[in-house]
Phi, psi and omega in degrees: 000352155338295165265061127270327168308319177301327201276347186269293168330288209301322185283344180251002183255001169130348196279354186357304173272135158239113176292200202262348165288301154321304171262008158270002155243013142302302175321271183094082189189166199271137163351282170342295189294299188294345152292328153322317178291328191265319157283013180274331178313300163322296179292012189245004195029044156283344196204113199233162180301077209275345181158169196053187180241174185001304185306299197231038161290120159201185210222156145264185177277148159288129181295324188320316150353290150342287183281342193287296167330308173259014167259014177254341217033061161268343170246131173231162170304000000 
């Protein structure tokens, strides 16, 4: 859930879309895993697809995501 943490910061500092690329070098980690990581997101609905495939893919926050975000309280008022 980590980079999903991250992923909330960015979105409240302006950032909302990451392609697959941003977030395999957030991971800093191989390709495989982060796509594994990004479809666990997805079926978990934190993240949804916004367009292109693997390559030039990229995605946003959900609201559930959202909402998720502040029952964790990474986001306060």
């Amino acid at each position: 859930m980590e980079l999903l943490k991250t992923w909330v910061n960015n979105y409240n500092a302006g950032a909302g879309i990451l392609a697959f690329e941003e977030i395999h070098a957030l991971l800093g980690c191989s390709k495989i895993f982060a796509e594994v990581y990004i479809s666990e997101l997805c079926r978990d609905g934190f993240i949804q697809l916004t367009g292109g495939g693997w390559a030039a893919s990229a995605y946003t926050l959900t609201d559930k995501a959202k909402f998720y975000a502040i029952e964790q309280n990474w986001i306060t008022e």
